[in-house]
C-alpha atoms as an extended CHARMM CRD file, in Angstrom:
* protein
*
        77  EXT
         1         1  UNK       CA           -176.3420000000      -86.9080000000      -21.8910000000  PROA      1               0.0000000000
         2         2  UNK       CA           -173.3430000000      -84.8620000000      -23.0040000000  PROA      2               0.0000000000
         3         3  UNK       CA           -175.4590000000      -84.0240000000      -25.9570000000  PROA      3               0.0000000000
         4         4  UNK       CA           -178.5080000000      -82.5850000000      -23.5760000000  PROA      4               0.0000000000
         5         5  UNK       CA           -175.3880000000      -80.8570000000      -21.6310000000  PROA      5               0.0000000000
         6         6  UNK       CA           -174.5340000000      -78.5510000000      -24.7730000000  PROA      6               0.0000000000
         7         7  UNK       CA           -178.1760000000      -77.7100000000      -25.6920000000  PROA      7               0.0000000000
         8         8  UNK       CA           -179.8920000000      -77.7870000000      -22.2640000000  PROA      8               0.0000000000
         9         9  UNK       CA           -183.0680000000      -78.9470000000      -23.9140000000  PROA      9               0.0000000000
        10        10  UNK       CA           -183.9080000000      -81.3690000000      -26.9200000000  PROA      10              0.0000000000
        11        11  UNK       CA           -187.5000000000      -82.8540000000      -28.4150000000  PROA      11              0.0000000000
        12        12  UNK       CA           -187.1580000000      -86.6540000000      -29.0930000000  PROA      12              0.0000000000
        13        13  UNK       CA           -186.6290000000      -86.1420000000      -32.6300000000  PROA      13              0.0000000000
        14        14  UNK       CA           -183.7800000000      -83.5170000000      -32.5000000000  PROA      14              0.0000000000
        15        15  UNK       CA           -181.8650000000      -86.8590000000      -29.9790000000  PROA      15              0.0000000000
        16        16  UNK       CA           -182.7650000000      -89.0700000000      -32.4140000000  PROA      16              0.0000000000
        17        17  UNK       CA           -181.3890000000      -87.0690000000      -35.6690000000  PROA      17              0.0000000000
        18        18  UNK       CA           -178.5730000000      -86.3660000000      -33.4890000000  PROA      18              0.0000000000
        19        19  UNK       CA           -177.6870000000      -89.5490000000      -31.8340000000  PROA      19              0.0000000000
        20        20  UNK       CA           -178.6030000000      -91.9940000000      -35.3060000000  PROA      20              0.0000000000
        21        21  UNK       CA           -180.0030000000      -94.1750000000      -32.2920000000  PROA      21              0.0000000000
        22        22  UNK       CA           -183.3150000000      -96.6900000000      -33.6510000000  PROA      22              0.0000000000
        23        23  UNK       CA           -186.5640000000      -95.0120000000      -31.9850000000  PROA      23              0.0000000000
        24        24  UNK       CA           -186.7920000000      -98.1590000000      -29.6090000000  PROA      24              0.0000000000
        25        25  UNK       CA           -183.3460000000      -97.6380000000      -28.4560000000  PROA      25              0.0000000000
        26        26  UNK       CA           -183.8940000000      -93.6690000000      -27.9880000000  PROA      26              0.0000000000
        27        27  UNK       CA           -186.5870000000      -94.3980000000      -26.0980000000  PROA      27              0.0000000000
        28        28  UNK       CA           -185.4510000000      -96.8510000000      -23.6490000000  PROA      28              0.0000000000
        29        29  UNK       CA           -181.9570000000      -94.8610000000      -23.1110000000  PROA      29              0.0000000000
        30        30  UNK       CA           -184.2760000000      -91.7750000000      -22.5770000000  PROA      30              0.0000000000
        31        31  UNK       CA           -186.4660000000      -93.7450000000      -19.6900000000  PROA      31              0.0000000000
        32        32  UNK       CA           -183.6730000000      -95.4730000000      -18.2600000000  PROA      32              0.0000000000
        33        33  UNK       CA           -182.0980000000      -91.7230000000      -17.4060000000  PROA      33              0.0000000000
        34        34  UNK       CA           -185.4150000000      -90.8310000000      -16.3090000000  PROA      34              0.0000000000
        35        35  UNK       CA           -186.0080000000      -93.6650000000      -14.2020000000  PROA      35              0.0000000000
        36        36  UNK       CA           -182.6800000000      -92.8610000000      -12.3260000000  PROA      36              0.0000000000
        37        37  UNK       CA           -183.8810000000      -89.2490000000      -11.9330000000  PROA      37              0.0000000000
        38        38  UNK       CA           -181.0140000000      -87.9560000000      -14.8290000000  PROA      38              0.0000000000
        39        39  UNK       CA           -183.6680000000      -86.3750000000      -16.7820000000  PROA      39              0.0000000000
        40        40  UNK       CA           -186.2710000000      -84.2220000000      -16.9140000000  PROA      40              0.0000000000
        41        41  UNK       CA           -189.0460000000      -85.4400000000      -19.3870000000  PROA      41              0.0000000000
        42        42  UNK       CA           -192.1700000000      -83.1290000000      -20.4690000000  PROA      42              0.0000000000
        43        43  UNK       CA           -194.8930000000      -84.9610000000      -22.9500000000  PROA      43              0.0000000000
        44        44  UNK       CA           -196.7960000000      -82.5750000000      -24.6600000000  PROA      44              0.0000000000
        45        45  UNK       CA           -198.5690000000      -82.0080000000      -28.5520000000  PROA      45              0.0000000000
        46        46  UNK       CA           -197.0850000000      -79.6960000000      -30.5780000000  PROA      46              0.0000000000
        47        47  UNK       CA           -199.4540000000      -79.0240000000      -34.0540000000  PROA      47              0.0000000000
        48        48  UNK       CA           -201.2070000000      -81.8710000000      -32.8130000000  PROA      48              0.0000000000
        49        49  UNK       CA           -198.6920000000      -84.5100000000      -33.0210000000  PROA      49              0.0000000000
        50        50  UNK       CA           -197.0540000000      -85.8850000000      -29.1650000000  PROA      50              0.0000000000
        51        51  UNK       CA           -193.7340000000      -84.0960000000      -28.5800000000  PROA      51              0.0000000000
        52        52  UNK       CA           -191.4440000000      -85.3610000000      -26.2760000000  PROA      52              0.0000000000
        53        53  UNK       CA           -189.0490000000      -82.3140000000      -24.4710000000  PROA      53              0.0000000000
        54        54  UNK       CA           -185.9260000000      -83.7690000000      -22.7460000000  PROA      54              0.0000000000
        55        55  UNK       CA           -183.4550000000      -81.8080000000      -20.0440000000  PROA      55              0.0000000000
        56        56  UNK       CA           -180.6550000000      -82.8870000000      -18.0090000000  PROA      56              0.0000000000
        57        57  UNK       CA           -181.8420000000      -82.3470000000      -14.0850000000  PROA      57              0.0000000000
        58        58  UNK       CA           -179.3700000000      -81.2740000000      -11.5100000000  PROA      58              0.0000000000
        59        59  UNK       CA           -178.8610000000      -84.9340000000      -10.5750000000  PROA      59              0.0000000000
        60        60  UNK       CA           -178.0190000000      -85.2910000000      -14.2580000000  PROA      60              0.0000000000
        61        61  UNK       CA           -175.1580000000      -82.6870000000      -13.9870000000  PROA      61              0.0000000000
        62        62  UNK       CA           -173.8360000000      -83.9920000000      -11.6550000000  PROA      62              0.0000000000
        63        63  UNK       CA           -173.6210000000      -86.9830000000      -12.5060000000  PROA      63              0.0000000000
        64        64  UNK       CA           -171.8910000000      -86.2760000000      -16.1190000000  PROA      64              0.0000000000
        65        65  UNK       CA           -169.6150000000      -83.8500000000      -14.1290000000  PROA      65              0.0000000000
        66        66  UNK       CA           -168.4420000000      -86.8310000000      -12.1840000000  PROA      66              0.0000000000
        67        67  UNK       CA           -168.2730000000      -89.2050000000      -15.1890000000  PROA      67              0.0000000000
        68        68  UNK       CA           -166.4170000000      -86.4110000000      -16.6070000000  PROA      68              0.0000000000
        69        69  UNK       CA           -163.9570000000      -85.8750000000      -13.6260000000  PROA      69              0.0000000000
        70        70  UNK       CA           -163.1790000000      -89.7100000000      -13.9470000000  PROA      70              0.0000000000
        71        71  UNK       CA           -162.6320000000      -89.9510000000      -17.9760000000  PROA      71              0.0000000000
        72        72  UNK       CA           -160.0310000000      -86.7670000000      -17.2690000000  PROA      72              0.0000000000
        73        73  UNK       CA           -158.2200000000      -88.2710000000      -14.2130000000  PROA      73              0.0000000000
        74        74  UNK       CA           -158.2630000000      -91.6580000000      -16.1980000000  PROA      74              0.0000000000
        75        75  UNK       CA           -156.3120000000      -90.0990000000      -19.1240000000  PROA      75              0.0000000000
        76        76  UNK       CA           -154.0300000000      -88.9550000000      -17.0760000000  PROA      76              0.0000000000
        77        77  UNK       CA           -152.5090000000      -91.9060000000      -16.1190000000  PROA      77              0.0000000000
């Protein structure tokens, strides 16, 4: 997520270059946030070849704003 945050936008391979996660691992973390309406997910081809476009949602933000929030207010103490 906090990657997605920074960039706004990321294809599957640019997560999974980024995040040295397995492909099977990528792909259930990037479902998972789906499923609980955290991301946006647009399948497409791109030179003919399926391309996978990933975007936090508003839910999403707010979300990792909140997680955020808590990690800070945690530190604290």
């Amino acid at each position: 997520m906090s990657l997605l945050v920074a960039v706004e936008e990321g294809d599957f391979n640019f997560l999974l270059e980024r995040t040295g996660a397995t492909r099977g691992n990528l792909s259930v973390q990037i479902s998972k946030l789906k499923d609980a309406d955290y991301l946006t997910v647009r399948k497409t081809f791109k030179d003919n070849y399926p391309n996978t476009m990933c975007s936090v949602s508003p839910k999403g933000l707010a979300a990792f704003e909140t997680y955020v929030a808590a990690i800070k207010e945690y530190l604290k103490t």
